[in-house]
C-alpha positions in Angstrom: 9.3 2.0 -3.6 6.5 -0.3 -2.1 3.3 -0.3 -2.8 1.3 -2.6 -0.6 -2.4 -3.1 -0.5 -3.5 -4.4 3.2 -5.8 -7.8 2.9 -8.6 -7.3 5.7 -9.0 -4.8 8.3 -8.8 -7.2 10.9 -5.3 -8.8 10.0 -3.8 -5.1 9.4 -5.4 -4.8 13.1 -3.6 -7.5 14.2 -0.2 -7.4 12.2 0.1 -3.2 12.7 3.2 -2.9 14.5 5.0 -5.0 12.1 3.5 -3.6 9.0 4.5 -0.3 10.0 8.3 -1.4 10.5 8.1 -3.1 7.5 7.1 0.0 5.3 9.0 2.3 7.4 12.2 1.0 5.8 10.9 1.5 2.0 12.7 4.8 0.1 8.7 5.6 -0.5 6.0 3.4 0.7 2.9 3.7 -0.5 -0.6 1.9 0.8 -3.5 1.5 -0.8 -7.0 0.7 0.3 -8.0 -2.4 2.4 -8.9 -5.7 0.4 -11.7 -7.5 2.1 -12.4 -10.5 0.9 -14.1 -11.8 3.4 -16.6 -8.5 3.6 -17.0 -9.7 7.2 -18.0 -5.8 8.5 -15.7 -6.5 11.4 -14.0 -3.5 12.9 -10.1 -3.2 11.9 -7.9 -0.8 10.6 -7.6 1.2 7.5 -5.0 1.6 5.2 -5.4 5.4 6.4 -4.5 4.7 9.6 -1.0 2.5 9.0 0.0 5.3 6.4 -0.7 7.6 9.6 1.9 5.9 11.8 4.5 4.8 8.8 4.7 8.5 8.7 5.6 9.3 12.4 9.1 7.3 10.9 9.1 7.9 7.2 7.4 11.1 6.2 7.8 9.8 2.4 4.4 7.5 3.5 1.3 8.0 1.4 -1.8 6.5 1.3 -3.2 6.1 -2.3 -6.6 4.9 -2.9 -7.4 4.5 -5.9 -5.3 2.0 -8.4 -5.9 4.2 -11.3 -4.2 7.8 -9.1 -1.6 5.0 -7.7 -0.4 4.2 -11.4 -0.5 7.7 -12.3 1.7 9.0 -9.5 4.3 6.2 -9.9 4.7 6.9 -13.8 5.4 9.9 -12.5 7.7 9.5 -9.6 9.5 6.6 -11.0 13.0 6.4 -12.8 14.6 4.2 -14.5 17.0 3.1 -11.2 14.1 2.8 -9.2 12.7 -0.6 -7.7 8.8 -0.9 -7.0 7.8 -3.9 -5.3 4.0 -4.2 -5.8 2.4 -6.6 -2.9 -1.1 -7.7 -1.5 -3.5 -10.2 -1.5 -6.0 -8.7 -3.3 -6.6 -7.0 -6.7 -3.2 -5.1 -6.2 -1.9 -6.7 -8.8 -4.2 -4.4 -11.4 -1.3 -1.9 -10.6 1.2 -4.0 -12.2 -0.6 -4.9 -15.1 -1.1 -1.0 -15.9 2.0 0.1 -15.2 3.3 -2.5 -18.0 0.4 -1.8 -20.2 -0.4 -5.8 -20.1 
């Protein structure tokens, strides 16, 4: 499992084609909303939109946007063979840290 939080709408703009192979491949990839650092207002894409086209190739895709219903869902999808590969720029790693209970 992946769960990847996008950093700016402008470089998910720019980087969409490869994001959305790069998800595609997960067993269950899951996106979270954008982290803006910069706050910059400029137009890009949302992490609705790159769960949109992950699913035309992996139907598994959701978008999650809230940490808190993120954490919830994977403590109740995951097992004990899964893998989840947390990843981001941003504030993602709150999901870590709550899944662990750190």
């Amino acid at each position: 499992m992946v769960v990847f939080q996008p950093h700016l709408y402008s470089r998910t703009a720019e980087l969409f084609d490869d994001f959305v192979g790069a998800l595609s491949i997960a067993d269950r990839p899951i996106v979270t909303r954008v982290y803006d650092a910069r706050n910059t207002g400029k137009a890009g894409v949302t992490g609705v939109e790159l769960v949109e086209s992950v699913k035309i190739k992996n139907n598994r895709a959701a978008y999650i946007e809230s940490f808190d219903d993120t954490v919830a869902d994977l403590k109740s999808n995951v097992t004990a063979d899964d893998v989840v590969l947390i990843m981001g720029a941003g504030d993602v790693t709150k999901i870590a840290a709550d899944l662990t209970n750190l």
